[in-house]
C-alpha positions in Angstrom: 214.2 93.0 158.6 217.6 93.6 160.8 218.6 97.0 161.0 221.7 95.1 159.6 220.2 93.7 156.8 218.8 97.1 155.8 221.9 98.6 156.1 223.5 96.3 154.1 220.6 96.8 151.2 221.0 100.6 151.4 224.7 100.5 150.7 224.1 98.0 148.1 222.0 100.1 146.0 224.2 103.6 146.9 227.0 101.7 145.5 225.0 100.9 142.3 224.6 104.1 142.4 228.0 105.5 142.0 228.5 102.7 139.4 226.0 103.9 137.5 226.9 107.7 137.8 230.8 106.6 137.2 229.7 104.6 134.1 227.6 107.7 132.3 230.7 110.1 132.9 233.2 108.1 131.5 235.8 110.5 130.4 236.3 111.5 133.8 236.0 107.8 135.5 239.8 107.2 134.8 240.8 104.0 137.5 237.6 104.7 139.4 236.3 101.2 138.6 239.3 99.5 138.9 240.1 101.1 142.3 236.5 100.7 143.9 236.7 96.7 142.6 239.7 96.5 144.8 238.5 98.5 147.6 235.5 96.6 147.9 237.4 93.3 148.0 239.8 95.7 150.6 236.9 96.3 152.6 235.0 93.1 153.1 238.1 91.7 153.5 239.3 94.0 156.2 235.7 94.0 158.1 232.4 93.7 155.7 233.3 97.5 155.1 233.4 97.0 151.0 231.1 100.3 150.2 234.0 101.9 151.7 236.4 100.4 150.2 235.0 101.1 147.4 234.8 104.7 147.5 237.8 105.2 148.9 239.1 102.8 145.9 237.1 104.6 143.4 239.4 108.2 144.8 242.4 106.4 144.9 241.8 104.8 141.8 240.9 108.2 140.1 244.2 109.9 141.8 246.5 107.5 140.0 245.4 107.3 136.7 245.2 111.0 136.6 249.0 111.0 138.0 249.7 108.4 135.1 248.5 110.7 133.0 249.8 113.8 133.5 253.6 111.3 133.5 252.7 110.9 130.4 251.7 113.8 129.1 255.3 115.1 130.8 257.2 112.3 128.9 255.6 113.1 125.8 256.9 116.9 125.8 260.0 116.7 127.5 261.3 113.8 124.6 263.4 115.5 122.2 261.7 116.4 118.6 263.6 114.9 115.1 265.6 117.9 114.2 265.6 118.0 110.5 268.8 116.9 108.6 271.3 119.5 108.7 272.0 121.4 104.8 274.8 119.3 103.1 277.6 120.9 102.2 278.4 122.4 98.2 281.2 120.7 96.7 283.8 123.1 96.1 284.1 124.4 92.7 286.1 122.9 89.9 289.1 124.7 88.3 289.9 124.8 84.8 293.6 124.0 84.2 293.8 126.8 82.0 293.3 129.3 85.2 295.8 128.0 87.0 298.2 128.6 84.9 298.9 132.3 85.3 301.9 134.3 83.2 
């Protein structure tokens, strides 16, 4: 085999690798996949360099979701509660006729 070809194979399965890893850790794989599918296009695009775009699209990836997030979370507390109705008013009290009448 090419030293090419072998180099090629040994990024292959690295990057399995981190899919695999990404995939048992969900909770914390947040944009990860989504960024290192775009990276990887990126990178073969940009030069048959797709496990590095992958990585750095799984970061990336990670970075902004977290950032989403957190805008979220932000949103969430900073919108204003439902303040409860405010206590209505009594009527004012009725008069007899007879009071008002005074001698």
């Amino acid at each position: 085999m090419k030293l090419k070809q072998v180099a090629t194979r040994v990024m292959a399965v690295n990057l399995a690798g981190l899919i695999f890893m990404v995939a048992a850790n969900g909770a914390e794989a947040k944009g990860c996949i989504k960024g290192a599918a775009v990276g990887a296009v990126a990178g073969h695009v940009a030069g048959h360099h797709a496990v590095v775009g992958a990585a750095a699209g799984c970061v990336v990836g990670h970075h902004l979701a977290k950032k989403k997030q957190q805008e979220d979370l932000r949103q969430r507390h900073e919108q204003p509660q439902s303040a409860p109705a405010p206590p209505r008013a009594l009527p004012p009290p009725k008069t007899s006729s007879a009071q008002s009448v005074s001698t």
